[in-house]
C-alpha positions as CSV (number, residue, x, y, z in Angstrom):
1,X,95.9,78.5,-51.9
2,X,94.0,80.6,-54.3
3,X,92.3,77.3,-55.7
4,X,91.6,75.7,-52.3
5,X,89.6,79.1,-51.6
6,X,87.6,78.7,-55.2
7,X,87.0,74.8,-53.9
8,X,85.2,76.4,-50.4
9,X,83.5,79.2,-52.5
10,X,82.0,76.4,-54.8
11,X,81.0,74.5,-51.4
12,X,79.4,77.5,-49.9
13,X,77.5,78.4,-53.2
14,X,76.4,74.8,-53.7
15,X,75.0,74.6,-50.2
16,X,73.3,77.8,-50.7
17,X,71.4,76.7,-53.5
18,X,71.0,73.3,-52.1
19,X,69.1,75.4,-49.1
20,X,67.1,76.8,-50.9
21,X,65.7,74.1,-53.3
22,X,65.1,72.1,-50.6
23,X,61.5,72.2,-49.9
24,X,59.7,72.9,-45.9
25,X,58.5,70.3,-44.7
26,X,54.4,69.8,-44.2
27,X,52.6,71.3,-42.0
28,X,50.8,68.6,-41.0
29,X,52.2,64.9,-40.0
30,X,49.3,62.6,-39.3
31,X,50.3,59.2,-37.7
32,X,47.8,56.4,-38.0
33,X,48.5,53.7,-35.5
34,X,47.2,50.7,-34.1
35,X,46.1,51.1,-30.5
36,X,47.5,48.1,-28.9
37,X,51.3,48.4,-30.2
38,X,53.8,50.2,-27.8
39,X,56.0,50.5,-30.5
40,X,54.0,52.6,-32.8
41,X,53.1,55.1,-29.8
42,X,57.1,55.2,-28.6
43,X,58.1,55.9,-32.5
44,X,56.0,58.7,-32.2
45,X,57.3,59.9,-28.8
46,X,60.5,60.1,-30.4
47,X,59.5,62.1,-33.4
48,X,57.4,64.2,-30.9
49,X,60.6,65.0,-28.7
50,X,63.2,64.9,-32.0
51,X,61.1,67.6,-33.5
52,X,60.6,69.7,-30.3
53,X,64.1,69.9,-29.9
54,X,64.0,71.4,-33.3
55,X,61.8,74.3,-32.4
56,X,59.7,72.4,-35.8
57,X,56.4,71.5,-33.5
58,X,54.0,73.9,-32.9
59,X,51.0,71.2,-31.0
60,X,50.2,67.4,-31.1
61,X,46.3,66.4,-31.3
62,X,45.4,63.3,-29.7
63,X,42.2,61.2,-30.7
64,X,42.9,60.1,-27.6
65,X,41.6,63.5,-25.4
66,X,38.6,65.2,-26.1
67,X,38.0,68.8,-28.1
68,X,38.0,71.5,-25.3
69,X,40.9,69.8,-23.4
70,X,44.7,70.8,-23.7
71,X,47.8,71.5,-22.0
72,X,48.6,74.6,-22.5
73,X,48.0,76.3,-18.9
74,X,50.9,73.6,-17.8
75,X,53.9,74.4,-16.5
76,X,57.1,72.2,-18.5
77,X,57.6,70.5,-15.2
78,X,53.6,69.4,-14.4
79,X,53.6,65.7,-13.5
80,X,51.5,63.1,-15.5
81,X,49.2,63.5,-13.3
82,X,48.6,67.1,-14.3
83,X,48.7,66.4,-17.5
84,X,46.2,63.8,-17.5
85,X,44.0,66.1,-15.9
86,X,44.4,69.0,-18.0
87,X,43.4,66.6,-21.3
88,X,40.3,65.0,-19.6
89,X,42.1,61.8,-20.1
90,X,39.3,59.1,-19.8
91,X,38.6,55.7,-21.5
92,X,42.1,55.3,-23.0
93,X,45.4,53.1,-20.8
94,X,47.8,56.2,-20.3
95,X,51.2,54.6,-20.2
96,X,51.4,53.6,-23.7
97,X,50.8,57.4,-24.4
98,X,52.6,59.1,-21.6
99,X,56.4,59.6,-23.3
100,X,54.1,61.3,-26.1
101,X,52.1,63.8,-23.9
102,X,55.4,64.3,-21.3
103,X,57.8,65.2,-24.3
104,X,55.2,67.5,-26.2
105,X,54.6,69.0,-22.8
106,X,58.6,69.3,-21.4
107,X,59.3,71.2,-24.5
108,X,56.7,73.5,-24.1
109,X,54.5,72.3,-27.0
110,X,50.9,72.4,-26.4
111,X,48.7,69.0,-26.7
112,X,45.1,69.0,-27.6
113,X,42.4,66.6,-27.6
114,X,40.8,66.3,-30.7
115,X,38.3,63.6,-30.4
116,X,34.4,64.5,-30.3
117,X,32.8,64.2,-27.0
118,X,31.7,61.1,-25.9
119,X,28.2,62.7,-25.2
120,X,27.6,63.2,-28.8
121,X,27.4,60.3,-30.0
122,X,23.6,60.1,-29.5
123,X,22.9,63.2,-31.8
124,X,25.9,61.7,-34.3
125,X,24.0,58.2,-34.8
126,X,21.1,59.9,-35.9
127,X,22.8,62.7,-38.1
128,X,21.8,61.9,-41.6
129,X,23.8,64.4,-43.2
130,X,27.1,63.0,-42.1
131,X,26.5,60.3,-44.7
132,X,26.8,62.8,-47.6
133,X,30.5,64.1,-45.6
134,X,32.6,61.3,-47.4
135,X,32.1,59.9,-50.6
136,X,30.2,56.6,-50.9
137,X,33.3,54.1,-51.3
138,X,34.6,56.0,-48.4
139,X,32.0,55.2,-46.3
140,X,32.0,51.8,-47.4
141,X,35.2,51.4,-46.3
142,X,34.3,53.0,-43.3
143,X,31.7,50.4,-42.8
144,X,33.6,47.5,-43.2
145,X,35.9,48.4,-40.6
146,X,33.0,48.9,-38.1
147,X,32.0,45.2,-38.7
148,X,35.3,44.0,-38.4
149,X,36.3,46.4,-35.2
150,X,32.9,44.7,-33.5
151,X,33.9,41.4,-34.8
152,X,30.8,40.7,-37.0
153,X,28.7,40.7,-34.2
154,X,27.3,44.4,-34.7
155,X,23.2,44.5,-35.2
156,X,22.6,46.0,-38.8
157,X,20.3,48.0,-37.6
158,X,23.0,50.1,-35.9
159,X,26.1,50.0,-38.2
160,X,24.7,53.3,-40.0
161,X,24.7,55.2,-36.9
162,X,28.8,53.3,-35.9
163,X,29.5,54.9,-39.4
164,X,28.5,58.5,-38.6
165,X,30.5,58.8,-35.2
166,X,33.4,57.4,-37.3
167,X,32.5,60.7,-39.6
168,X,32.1,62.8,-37.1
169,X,35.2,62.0,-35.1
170,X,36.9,62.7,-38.2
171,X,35.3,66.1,-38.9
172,X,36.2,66.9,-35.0
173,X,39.6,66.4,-35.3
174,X,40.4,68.0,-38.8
175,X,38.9,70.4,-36.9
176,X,41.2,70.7,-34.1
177,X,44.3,70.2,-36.4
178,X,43.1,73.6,-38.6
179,X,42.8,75.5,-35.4
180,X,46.2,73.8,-34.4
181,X,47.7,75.1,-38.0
182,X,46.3,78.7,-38.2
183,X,48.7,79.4,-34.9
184,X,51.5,77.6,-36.3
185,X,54.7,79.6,-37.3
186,X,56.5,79.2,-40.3
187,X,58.3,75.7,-40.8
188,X,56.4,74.2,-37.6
189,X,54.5,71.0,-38.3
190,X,51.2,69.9,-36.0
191,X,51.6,66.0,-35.3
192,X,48.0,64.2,-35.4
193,X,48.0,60.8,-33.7
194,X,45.1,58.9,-34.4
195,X,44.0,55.6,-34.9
196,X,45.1,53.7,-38.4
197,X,41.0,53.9,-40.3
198,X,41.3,57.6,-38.9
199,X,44.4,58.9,-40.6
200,X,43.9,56.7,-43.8
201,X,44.4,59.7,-46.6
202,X,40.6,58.2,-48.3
203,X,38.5,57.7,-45.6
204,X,39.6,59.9,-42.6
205,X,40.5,62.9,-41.5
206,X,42.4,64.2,-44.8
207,X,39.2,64.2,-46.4
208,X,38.1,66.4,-44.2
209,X,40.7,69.2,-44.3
210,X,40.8,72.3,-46.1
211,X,42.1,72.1,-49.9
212,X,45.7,72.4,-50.6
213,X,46.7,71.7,-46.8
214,X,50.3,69.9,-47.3
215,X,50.3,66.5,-45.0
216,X,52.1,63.6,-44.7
217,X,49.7,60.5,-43.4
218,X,52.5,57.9,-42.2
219,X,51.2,54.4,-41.4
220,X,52.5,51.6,-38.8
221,X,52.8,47.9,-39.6
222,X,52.1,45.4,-42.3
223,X,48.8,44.9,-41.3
224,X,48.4,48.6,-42.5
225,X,48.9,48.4,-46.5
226,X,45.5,48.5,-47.4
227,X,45.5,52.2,-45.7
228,X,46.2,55.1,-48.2
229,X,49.6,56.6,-46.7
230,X,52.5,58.1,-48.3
231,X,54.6,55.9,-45.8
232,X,53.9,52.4,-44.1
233,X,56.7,52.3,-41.3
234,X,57.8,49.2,-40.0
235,X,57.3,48.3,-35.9
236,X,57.9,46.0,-33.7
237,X,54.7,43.7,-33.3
238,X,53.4,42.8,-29.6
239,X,51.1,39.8,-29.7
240,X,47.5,40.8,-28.0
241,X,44.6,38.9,-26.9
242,X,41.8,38.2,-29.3
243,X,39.3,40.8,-27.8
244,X,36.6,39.1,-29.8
245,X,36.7,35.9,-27.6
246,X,36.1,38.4,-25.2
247,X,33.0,40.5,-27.0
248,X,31.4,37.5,-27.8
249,X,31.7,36.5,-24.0
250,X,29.9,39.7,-23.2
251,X,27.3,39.3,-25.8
252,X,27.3,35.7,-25.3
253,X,27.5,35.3,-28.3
């Protein structure tokens, strides 16, 4: 008897220590995903809800809503409609996103949009300074993905200014996701979700976060591995039309 009670005294030391060696998680979780993959948006409804149910979320930031939008005068049973309302939600399909929104809100979590507003994209194309906000191979690599996003088919004369929204959607949501973190409590995480070239650890948002913030950037899809992440999580793949048959249609092209 007297051993079996040293054997649970070991135990309860062990896990103890174990406790407190293990390290908190980041504050910060950035998802990058592709826009067109229900899978990628549902993994991340389920993280949403798995980490609410936690009490280890303290907000979600959506590239999808707009800075000065968020749900936090919502009751946890508003409708989607309410929801959609309270986030400005315009431009972007809403089912793919719904279970993401509905689980942050049923919990009691608040969502923000962290995008920059659409009406400043004028003044952003012509912003200089944004060049000098990433380094140059960042913005290269920025660039690239602007061509290939328009399919080639984008004037030169206006990939600089494509490049300096891309910067200044960046800036707008690391900005959102430091408010987000200064009213987070201890051992709460804020969940970005963001497109993939947006949450890529050398050309996106991290860049643009104050030094030393912890994050974990977490990736979606093969297609994704030339992305900087610390993980590239595997998803179900839902074939999708070419949209450049259709953008050369438009531009007849």
């Amino acid at each position: 008897m007297l051993g079996f009670m040293r054997h649970l005294l070991a135990l309860s030391l062990l896990s103890i220590l174990l406790g407190a060696c293990a390290s908190p998680p980041p504050p910060l979780l950035i998802f990058g995903e592709q826009h067109d993959q229900p899978d990628q948006q549902r993994q991340v409804a389920d993280t949403v809800r798995s980490l609410a149910a936690r009490g280890q979320l303290a907000a979600v930031v959506l590239e999808m809503a707009e800075r000065g939008h968020d749900t936090r005068p919502l009751a946890r049973d508003a409708d989607e409609a309410q929801a959609r309302s309270a986030l400005g939600w315009t431009g972007w399909p809403w089912p793919p996103y719904s279970a993401v929104v509905m689980n942050a809100v049923r919990a009691g979590v608040p969502v923000y949009g962290g995008n920059a507003p659409k009406e400043q994209n004028r003044s952003a194309m012509a912003d200089a300074s944004l060049d000098g906000r990433v380094p140059e191979p960042a913005r290269q690599q920025i660039a690239d993905a602007v061509r290939s996003g328009h399919c080639g088919l984008l004037p030169a004369a206006q990939e600089a200014g494509m490049v300096r929204i891309q910067i200044a959607r960046d800036l707008a949501l690391a900005g959102t996701l430091s408010n987000a973190l200064a009213d987070a409590k201890p051992g709460q995480q804020v969940l970005l979700l963001t497109g993939a070239q947006h949450a890529s650890r050398d050309r996106g948002v991290p860049l643009h976060l104050p030094p030393g913030v912890a994050l974990t950037v977490v990736m979606f899809g093969a297609d994704s591995s030339e992305l900087q992440a610390d993980e590239h999580r595997a998803a179900a793949y839902t074939p999708q039309p070419d949209h450049c048959i259709d953008l050369r249609r438009k531009l007849g092209a």
